[in-house]
Structure formats: structure tokens, C-alpha cells
TORTIVO-312906 format. One record per residue (C-alpha): y, z, x; residue in three letters. Coordinates in steps of 0.5 Angstrom, whole numbers, plus 2048, in hexadecimal, padded with zeros to 3 digits. Each point is the difference from the previous one (the first is absolute). Layout:
N
YZXala/...
END
This chain:
643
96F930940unk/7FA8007FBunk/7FB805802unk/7F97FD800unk/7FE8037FAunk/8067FD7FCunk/7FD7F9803unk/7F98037FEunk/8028007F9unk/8047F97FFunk/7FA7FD803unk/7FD8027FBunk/8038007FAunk/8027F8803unk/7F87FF801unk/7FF8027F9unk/8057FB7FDunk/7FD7FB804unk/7F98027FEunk/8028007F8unk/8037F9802unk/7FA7FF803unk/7FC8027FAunk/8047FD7FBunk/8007F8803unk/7F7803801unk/8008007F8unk/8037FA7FFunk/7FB7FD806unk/7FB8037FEunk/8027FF7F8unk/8007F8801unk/7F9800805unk/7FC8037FAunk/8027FC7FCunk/7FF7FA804unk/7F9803802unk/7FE8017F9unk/8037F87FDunk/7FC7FE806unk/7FA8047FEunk/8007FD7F9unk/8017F8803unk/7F9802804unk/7FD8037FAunk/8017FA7FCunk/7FF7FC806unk/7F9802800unk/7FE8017F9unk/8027F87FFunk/7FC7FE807unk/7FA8047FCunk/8017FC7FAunk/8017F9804unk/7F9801804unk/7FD8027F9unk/8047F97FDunk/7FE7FC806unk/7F88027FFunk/8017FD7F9unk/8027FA802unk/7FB800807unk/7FA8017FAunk/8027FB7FBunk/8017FB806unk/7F8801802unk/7FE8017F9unk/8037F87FFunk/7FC7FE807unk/7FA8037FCunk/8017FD7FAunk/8017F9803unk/7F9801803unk/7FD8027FAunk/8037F97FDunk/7FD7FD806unk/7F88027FFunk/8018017F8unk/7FB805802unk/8018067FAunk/7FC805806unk/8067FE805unk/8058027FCunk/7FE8067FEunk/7FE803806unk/8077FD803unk/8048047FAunk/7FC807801unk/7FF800808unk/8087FF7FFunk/8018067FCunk/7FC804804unk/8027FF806unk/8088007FDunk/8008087FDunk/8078007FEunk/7FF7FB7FBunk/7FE8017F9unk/7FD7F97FEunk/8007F8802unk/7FE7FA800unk/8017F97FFunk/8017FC7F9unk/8007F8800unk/8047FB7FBunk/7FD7FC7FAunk/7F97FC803unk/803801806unk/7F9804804unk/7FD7F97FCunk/7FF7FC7FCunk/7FC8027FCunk/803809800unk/8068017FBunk/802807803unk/7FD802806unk/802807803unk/7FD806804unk/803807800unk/7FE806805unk/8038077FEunk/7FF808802unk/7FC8047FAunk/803807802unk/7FB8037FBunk/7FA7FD804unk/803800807unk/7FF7F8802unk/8037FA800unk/7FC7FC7F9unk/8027FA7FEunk/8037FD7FAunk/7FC7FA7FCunk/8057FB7FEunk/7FE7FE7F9unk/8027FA7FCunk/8038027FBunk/806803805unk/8057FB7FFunk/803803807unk/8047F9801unk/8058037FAunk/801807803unk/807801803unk/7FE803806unk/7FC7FA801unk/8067FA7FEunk/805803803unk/7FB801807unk/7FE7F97FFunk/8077FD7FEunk/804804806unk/7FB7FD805unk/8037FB804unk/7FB800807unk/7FB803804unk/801806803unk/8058017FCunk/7FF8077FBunk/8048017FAunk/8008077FCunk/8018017F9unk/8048077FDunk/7FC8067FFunk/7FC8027FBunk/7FB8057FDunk/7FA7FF801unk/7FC8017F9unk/7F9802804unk/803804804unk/8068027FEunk/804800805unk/8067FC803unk/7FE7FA804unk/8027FB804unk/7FC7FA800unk/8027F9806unk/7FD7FA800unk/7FF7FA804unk/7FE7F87FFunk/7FA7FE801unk/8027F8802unk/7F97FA801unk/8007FC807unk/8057FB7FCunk/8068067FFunk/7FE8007F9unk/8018077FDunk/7F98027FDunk/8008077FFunk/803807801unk/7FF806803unk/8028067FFunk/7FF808802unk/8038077FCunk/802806803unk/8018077FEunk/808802801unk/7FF8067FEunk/800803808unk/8077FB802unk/8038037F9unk/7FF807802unk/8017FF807unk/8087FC7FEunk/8008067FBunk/800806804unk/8067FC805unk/8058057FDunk/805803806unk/8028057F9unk/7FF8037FAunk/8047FB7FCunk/7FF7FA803unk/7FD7FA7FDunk/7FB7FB803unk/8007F97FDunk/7F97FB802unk/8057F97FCunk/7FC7FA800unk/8057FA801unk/7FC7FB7FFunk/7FE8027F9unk/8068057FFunk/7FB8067FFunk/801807802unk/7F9802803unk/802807801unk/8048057FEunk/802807801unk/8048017FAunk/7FD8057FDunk/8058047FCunk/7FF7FC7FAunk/7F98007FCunk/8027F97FDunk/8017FC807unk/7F97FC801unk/7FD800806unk/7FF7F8801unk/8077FD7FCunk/8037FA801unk/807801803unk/8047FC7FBunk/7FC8057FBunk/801807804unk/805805800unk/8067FC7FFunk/803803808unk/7FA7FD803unk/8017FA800unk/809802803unk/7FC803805unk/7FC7FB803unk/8057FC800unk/806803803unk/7FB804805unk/7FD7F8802unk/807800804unk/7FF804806unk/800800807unk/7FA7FF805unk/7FF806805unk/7FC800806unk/7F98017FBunk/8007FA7FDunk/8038057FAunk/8067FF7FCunk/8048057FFunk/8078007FBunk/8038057FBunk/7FE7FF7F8unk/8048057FAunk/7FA8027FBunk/8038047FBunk/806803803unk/7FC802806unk/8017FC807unk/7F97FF803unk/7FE7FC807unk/7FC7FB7FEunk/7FA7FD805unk/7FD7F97FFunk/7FA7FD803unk/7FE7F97FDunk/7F8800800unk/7FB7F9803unk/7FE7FF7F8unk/8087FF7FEunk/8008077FEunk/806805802unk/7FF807801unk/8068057FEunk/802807801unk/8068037FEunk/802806802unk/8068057FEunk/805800806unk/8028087FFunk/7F8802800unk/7FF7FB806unk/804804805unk/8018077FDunk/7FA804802unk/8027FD808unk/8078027FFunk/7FE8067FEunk/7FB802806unk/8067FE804unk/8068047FEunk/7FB8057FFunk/7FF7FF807unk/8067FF803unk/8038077FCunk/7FB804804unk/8027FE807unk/8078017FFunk/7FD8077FEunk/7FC801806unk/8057FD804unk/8068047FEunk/7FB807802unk/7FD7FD807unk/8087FF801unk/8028077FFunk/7FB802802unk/8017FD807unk/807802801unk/7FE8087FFunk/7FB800804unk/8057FB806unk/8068067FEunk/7FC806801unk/7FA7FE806unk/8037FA804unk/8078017FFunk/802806804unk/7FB7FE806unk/8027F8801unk/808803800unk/7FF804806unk/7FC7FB803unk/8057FB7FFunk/8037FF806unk/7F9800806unk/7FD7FB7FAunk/8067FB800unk/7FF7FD806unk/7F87FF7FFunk/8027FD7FAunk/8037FA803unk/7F87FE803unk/801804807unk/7FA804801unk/801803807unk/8058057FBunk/7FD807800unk/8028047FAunk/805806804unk/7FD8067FCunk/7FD806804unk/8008057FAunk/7F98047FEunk/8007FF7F9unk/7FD7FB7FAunk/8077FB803unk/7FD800807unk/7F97FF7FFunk/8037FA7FCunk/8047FE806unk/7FA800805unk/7FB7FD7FAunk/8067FA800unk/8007FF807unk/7F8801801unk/8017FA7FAunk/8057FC804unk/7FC800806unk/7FA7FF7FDunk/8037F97FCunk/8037FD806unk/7F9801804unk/7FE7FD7F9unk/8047FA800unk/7FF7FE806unk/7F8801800unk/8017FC7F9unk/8057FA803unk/7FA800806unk/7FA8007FBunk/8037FB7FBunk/8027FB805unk/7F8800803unk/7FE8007F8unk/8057F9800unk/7FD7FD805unk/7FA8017FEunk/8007FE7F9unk/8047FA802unk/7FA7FD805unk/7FB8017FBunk/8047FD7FAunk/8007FB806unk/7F9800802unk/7FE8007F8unk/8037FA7FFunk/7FF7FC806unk/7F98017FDunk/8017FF7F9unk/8027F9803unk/7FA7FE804unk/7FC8007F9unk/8007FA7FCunk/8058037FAunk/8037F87FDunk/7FB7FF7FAunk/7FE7FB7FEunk/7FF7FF808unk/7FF7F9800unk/8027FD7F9unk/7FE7F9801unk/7F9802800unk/7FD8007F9unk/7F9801802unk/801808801unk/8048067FEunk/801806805unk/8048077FFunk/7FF806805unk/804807800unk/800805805unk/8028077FFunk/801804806unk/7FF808800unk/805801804unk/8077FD803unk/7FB7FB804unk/7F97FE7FFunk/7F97FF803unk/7FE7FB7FBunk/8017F87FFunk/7FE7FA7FDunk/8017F9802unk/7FE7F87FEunk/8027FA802unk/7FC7F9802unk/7FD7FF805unk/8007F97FFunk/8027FB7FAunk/7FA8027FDunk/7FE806801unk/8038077FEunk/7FF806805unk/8018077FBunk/800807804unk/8018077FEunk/7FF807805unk/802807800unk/801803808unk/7FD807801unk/8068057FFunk/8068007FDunk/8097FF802unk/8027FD806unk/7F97FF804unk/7FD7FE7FAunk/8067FA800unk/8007FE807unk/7F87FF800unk/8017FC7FAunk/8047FB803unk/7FC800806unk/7FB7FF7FBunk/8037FB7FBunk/8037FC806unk/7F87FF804unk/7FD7FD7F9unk/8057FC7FEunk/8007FD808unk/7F97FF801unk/7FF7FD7F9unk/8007F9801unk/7FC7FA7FBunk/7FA800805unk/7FF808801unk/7FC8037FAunk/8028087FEunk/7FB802804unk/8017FD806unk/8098027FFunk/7FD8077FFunk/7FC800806unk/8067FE804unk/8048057FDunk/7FB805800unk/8017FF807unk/806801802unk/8028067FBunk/7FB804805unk/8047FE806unk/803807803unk/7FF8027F9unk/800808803unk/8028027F9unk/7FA7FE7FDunk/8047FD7FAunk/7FC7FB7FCunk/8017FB7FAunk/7FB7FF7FAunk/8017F87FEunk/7FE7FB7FBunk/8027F9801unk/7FD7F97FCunk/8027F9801unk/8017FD7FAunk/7FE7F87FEunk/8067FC7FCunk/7FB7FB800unk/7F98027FFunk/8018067FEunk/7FC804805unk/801807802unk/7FF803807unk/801807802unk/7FF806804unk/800807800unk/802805805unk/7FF8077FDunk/8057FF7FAunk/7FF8007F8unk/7FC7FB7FDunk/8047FB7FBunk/7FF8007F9unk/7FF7F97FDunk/8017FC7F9unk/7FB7FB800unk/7FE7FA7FBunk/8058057FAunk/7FB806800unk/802807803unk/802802807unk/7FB803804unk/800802808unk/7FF7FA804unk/7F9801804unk/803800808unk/7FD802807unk/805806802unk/8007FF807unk/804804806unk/8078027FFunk/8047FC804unk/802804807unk/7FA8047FFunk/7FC7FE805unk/7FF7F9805unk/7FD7FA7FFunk/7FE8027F9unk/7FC7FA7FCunk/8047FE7F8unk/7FB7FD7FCunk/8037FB7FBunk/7FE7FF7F8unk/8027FB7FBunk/8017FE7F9unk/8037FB7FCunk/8068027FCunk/8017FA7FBunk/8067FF7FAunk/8028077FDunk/7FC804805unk/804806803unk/800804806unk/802807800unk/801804807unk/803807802unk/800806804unk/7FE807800unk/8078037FEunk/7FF7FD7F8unk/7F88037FFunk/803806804unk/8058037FCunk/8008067FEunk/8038037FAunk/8018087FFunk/7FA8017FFunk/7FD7FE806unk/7FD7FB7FDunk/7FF7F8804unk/8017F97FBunk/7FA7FE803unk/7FD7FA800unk/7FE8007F9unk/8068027FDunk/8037F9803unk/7FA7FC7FEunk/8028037F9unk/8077FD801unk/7FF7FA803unk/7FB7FF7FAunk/8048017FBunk/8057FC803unk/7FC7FA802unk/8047FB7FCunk/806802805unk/8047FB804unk/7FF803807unk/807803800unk/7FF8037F9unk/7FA803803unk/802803805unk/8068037FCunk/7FB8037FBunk/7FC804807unk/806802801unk/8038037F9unk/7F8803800unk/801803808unk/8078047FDunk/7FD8027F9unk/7FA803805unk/804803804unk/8048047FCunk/807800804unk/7FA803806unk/8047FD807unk/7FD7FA802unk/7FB801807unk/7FF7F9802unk/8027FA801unk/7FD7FC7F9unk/7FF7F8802unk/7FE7FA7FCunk/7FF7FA7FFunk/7FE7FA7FBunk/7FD7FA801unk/7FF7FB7F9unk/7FD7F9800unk/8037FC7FBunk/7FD7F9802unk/7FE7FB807unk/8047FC803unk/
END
């Protein structure tokens, strides 16, 4: 029979096999999820530089197409003022544009005009966008860039590029696109053309590099040029070469790295033999038929990972190998002695019978362990019981409130678009409750064919009173609603009704309107709630001008004045509660009405359920993390068009 102290140490010794197992399977783990980590690191990198450039190649192409319209107009007014003011306010308003402008064929502009050509660029020692006079002697019709624009050209909206060059005024690598300028019979007249600096995409390809001795290629197919390089260990490498004429692995390069497979970032990955060294290579064609390479040596990719990791993975091997010895000494000299000499009281609580006391009456530490251990056990079992009975009650409840909050997400309107057959409005509401349920709601439905009932309130108080006042609420208006009652007249009725055997004294702050589909009249009335903000005619939101009358269940009989407007195409009607002007950040700071009129405003042009998304976001960036305290309700009504 092996004594506890023998089975202490085998335990260990297998536990520390087990770990170094453990450990051992964790390095090549950890290895392949670093590795993995830093590929996918790069592919994002990559990604995103080549997104840069394609937005920036996207530009290009967005101006040379309104450069060709503008060119097209000033054919049309042959007025040299309207030509010129085209080209500079273009320039102007297109920073990242170092010149353009829009050039016509021979007698083309007319009859009686040769060359015919106007060019704005940005004078950087002046500051400002000037315009170039195009004399007669300039024979621009010879020009390569000029005859290969116009022979490439083959219809409208269609931008053709040539290769890049230095630019002899600026001195500075450009890219220039260009765009037919076509007459109304579909004949080609003239080009337009804008040029860019590269400078800016060259250095931002150029610092992709994922290591010290990794190569970034900017390869032109169209033109087979390489743009760009980073091979910078020979002086004699020119920085724009064609690719027939470079450093003579290049081209080997390309072509063996253009064999790759696609990962999930629209990145090309494969492996490419520079030199003797084998190196990951990553490619991402560009928009203008460019294609981006890097090349980066595999062993320098995942050394400094594999490095961290050993080195991580050999200093818990040691901490471990100490805590275990450690731990057994300690388990050998305190606990062993005592644990022998309780063993045979202990066996039999072991076995889960808590009504077990341990038989030991000595006065030394040994039995002030034991009386400890049956105070402990008592105490445990009244514990459990106590536990078993709290969450047991814990359970229920929490099960009738999830119940509770479901039951009333689902008398809101939550299937949106609510009526898909209606094209004449947009409508989207949220309703976010502070607690499991709330004392907030909206609703919308037609009253008749042609007339469209929207409401939105907030019921004193929070949790479930607030909730069964709601539905009692939400439930009176939607009954009394009917096509011959106005707003006014349904919250009289309410009003009514809610003060019967009311003893709590609860109320309800109400907006409800009455929306016609036909005639764009909009009838409404406040009861003590927040006014609406509305968009009107294209211009800013601002607070709707409403009565506010009693909240309803306040007091009998009380009397609800209507307004009205009229809501026309575009027009959008934004209604809310308290809960979003105040909530509170950890400051102690309200959202207040200003700040969501500064949010409706700068997201006016939102559709009503981007709206409301973008209200939210600003809410939960207010608030930094601060829990919410109450319900936060909306509603948005646009107007598209009458039936």
C-alpha cells in the first residue's frame, strides 16, 4: 500500500510530464497561430494600401469623366469664358489634381479653329490654380500622350490611361487619364485629360515592406513598366524602367509570382525563389491594371514570432517545474500529517453526506481544525439549502420577466418595411428598454385607406408597472382610433379612461399624429411629450411647434388641442422620448436637446432606419459605457410621394 506522500509525488512527476507535453504541442500551437497572425497581418496591409490606391484611381477617373461633360458644354456654347471657368473651378474644386483640361481634333471646336485646347494647373509657387493659354504653335495633335489618349479611345465614359512619366515642369512622376469628348451625332471631337501626382501612392506601396529585405514591385501590365521599386542595393537600378530592360530577375519574378492563389483579402499569395533565398510573395491587381508585389523572405517573416514563442514557452516550463516543487514540499511538511490523521472522520463526508461530523475532541491546532471543519459543514449545508431555495425563486422570476419582456417586444410593430406595398412613405421605430421591460412604446397603423395613425409615448416609472400601464395605454389608443375621430378626440377618450381607479397616480406623456397618404396633411396632438423634430422642404431639422397639453391620466376631462402641417415629398418626421436627451454620460452630463438636433443635422440626408442607427451610435459613444436609465424610443416617418 503507497502512502500518501509516495502518491503526492507520482502525481507530480506525471503532472509535470503532462505539462511539458502540454507545453510542447502549446509551441507548435502557438508557432502556426503566430504565423498565421502575422500572413494575415500582411494580406490586410496590403489589402488596405491597394484600396488606397484604387480610390485614389477611382478619383482620376470620376474627374476625367466631368472634365469631358464640361468640355462637351464648352463645345456646345463655343464661349472661350465658359471653357475657361469649367477648367479652373474643376481644378479647384479637385485638390489632388495637378492639372487638366479638355483638347479637341483638327477644326473640330469649328470650322474656322485648327487647335482648339484649354489647360488649368496648380502653380505651387504661386498657390493657385492658373490657367495654361494654349498657343498655336503647340502642335499638341503630335503628342504621344495626346495620340495615344485619342487612338485608344473608343466610347464615352470610357478613361484610358497612359504610362507614367516626369513631369518637365514639375519634375515629378505623373499619371495622366483621359476621356472622349463625343458631339451629339456619337463622333469623337476632343479629349479630356486630368494629371496627378504619384508621389503620395509610390510612397505609401513603398513602405509595405512586412521585413528588412523584402521587395515591393508597382508593375504596369498594360504598359510593362515597373512604377516602382524598392531595390535599392544597386545604384545603377533606375527608379522608372521598363520591365524588358530592368535588372534581369525581375521580369522571372513577376512571372512566376502571377501564379498564385487567392486568399480570403482579394491577395494573391504564393512562393517565389529570388536569388537562392525563398520568399512569400503577395500580389493585388490595381483598378488601372496595375499589379502590386511584395516579396518577403520566409525565414525573416516568422523569426522574430518563433522566437517570442520559444522564448515564451521556456520560461513557463521553469515557473512550472518551481511552483511544482514548491506545492509538493509544502503538501509533504503542512497538510500531509494532518489529512492522515483525519482520514478515516473525513472518508465518509467525502462521499457528499453533510450530516457527518468529524470525531475529533483533542484541544490542539488538530481539533480546532475539526470543530472549524464542522462549523464549515453545517454552515455548507444550510448554505445549499438557502442557495437551492434563492435560485430556484431567482429562476422563476427571471423566466417571467423574459416572458413579460417578450410579450412586449411583441405588441410593437418590429416587420419592417410594415407595409411593403405602400411606396408613398418610409417608416422604422426602435425601442430600447432600460430594464427587462419597459414603459415606453410607439405605434403606427392606418386608421383607414388613406390615413395613417403614428404614436410614440413614455409611461411614468420604469419595470413592470411602467409595462402593464403601457399596454393598457397602447391598447385605449389604438381602440379609440377610428377614421372619424381626430387625435384630439382619441386622447380625450384615453385620458379618461386611464384616470379610472387610477390610486397610483401613474400617467403617460403622449404624442400621436394622423398622417394623410393623399393629401399630405398632418394632424397631431400633444399630451406633455417631447416635441418632433421635423426636416421640411430639404432644409435643417428643427422642433416642431406643438401645444403641450395634460399627460394622459393626469387629470379628468382634460381638453387635447390639434396642430397641423403639411408634410410633402422628402419631408421627414422624427419623434422620440426622454430617454435619448437624457442620457447621461460619467460626467453627469444630459445628451440634451442640442446635441440630437446636431446629429439629426448632420445626418439629414439618412434614410429613416440609417437615421435612427446613426442617433443610436452617438447615444452609445455619449454615454461611454454609463448603464443606460431609461427606456430610449424612436420613430421616423418619411414622406416619398401622394398616392
Amino acid at each position: 500500500m503507497h502512502s500518501i506522500k509516495t502518491k503526492l509525488l507520482t502525481i507530480s512527476i506525471v503532472l509535470l510530464v503532462c505539462l511539458g507535453a502540454a507545453f510542447a504541442l502549446y509551441s507548435m500551437v502557438t508557432t502556426w497561430a503566430y504565423q498565421r497572425v502575422r500572413l494575415e497581418s500582411i494580406r490586410r496591409i496590403i489589402k488596405f494600401e491597394a484600396e488606397r490606391a484604387n480610390k485614389w484611381i477611382a478619383e482620376l477617373e470620376r474627374g476625367a469623366i466631368q472634365l469631358a461633360t464640361s468640355g462637351l458644354l464648352f463645345y456646345n456654347s463655343q464661349l472661350n469664358e465658359i471653357g475657361e471657368e469649367s477648367a479652373l473651378e474643376f481644378i479647384r474644386s479637385f485638390p489632388t489634381a495637378l492639372g487638366g483640361g479638355f483638347w479637341f481634333e483638327p477644326y473640330a471646336y469649328n470650322g474656322d479653329t485648327f487647335r482648339m485646347g484649354i489647360h488649368a494647373f496648380f502653380d505651387k509657387t504661386e498657390g493657385q490654380v492658373r490657367l495654361d493659354y494654349i498657343s498655336d504653335d503647340y502642335d499638341y495633335h503630335s503628342m504621344n500622350w495626346y495620340r495615344e489618349l485619342i487612338d485608344r479611345v473608343q466610347s464615352p465614359y470610357q478613361v484610358v490611361w497612359i504610362r507614367p512619366y516626369i513631369d518637365d515642369t514639375t519634375f515629378s512622376l505623373v499619371i495622366t487619364g483621359g476621356a472622349g469628348i463625343y458631339n451629339a451625332y456619337g463622333d469623337l471631337i476632343g479629349i479630356s485629360i486630368i494629371d496627378m501626382e504619384m508621389d503620395g501612392v509610390i510612397n505609401a506601396l513603398s513602405a509595405l515592406k512586412p521585413t528588412e529585405n523584402s521587395i515591393v514591385l508597382l508593375y504596369d501590365l498594360g504598359h510593362n513598366y515597373i512604377v516602382t521599386n524598392t531595390l535599392t542595393n544597386s545604384s545603377s537600378f533606375p527608379e522608372l524602367v521598363p520591365a524588358d530592360t530592368s535588372r534581369s530577375h525581375i521580369p522571372r519574378i513577376i512571372d512566376t509570382a502571377s501564379r498564385t492563389w487567392q486568399s480570403a483579402f482579394d491577395v494573391g499569395v504564393s512562393l517565389v525563389m529570388i536569388d537562392g533565398v525563398m520568399h512569400m510573395s503577395l500580389d493585388r491587381y490595381l483598378n488601372n491594371d496595375w499589379h502590386l508585389f511584395v516579396f518577403a523572405p520566409m525565414d525573416e517573416i516568422f523569426l522574430e514570432t518563433e522566437n517570442r514563442n520559444r522564448l515564451f514557452t521556456l520560461v513557463l516550463s521553469l515557473i512550472t517545474v518551481v511552483i511544482l516543487c514548491l506545492a509538493y514540499f509544502m503538501i509533504s511538511k503542512i497538510i500531509y500529517m494532518p489529512i492522515k490523521k483525519l482520514t478515516s472522520s473525513v472518508a465518509r463526508i467525502s462521499l457528499g453526506n453533510l450530516d457527518i461530523r468529524v470525531d475529533v475532541v483533542s484541544r490542539d491546532e488538530l481539533g480546532m481544525l475539526a470543530r472549524a471543519f464542522n462549523k464549515m459543514t453545517a454552515d455548507l449545508q444550510e448554505s445549499i439549502e438557502a442557495y437551492t431555495r434563492e435560485h430556484a425563486e431567482k429562476e422563476r422570476i427571471s423566466a417571467e420577466l423574459n416572458i413579460a419582456a417578450n410579450i412586449q417586444s411583441s405588441m410593437l410593430p418590429c416587420i419592417f418595411p410594415p407595409f411593403p406595398d405602400r411606396s408613398e412613405f418610409d417608416i422604422y421605430a426602435t425601442m430600447r428598454p432600460a430594464k427587462e421591460v419597459g414603459g415606453d412604446f410607439y405605434d403606427f397603423f392606418f386608421v383607414d385607406k388613406n390615413n395613417l395613425a403614428v404614436v410614440i409615448a413614455d409611461v411614468s416609472g420604469k419595470g413592470v408597472p411602467a409595462a402593464l400601464f403601457m399596454v393598457i395605454a397602447k391598447t385605449l389608443i389604438a381602440n379609440n382610433a377610428s377614421s372619424n375621430k381626430g387625435p384630439g378626440e382619441v386622447f380625450e377618450a384615453v385620458n379618461n379612461k386611464l384616470c379610472e381607479n387610477n390610486d397610483k397616480v401613474m400617467f403617460v406623456t403622449a404624442f400621436m399624429g394622423c398622417y394623410n397618404i393623399r393629401s399630405g396633411k398632418f394632424v397631431y396632438v400633444n399630451a406633455g411629450h417631447n416635441p418632433p423634430l421635423l426636416k421640411k422642404g430639404g432644409k435643417d431639422y428643427a422642433y416642431l411647434e406643438t401645444e403641450p397639453c395634460a399627460s394622459l391620466g393626469w387629470k379628468e376631462n382634460a381638453i387635447y388641442r390639434e396642430g397641423e402641417i403639411s408634410l410633402g415629398p422628402g419631408d421627414i418626421l422624427y419623434l422620440y422620448t426622454d430617454g435619448i436627451t437624457e442620457a447621461m454620460n460619467a460626467g453627469g452630463d444630459f445628451f440634451s436637446d442640442a446635441r440630437l438636433l446636431e446629429v439629426l443635422n448632420k445626418a439629414k440626408d439618412f434614410p429613416p432606419r440609417k437615421l435612427l442607427s446613426a442617433v443610436a451610435q452617438e447615444i452609445e459613444g455619449f454615454a461611454q459605457g454609463v448603464e443606460q436609465a431609461d427606456d430610449i424610443t424612436m420613430l421616423a416617418l418619411k414622406v416619398n410621394q401622394f398616392s
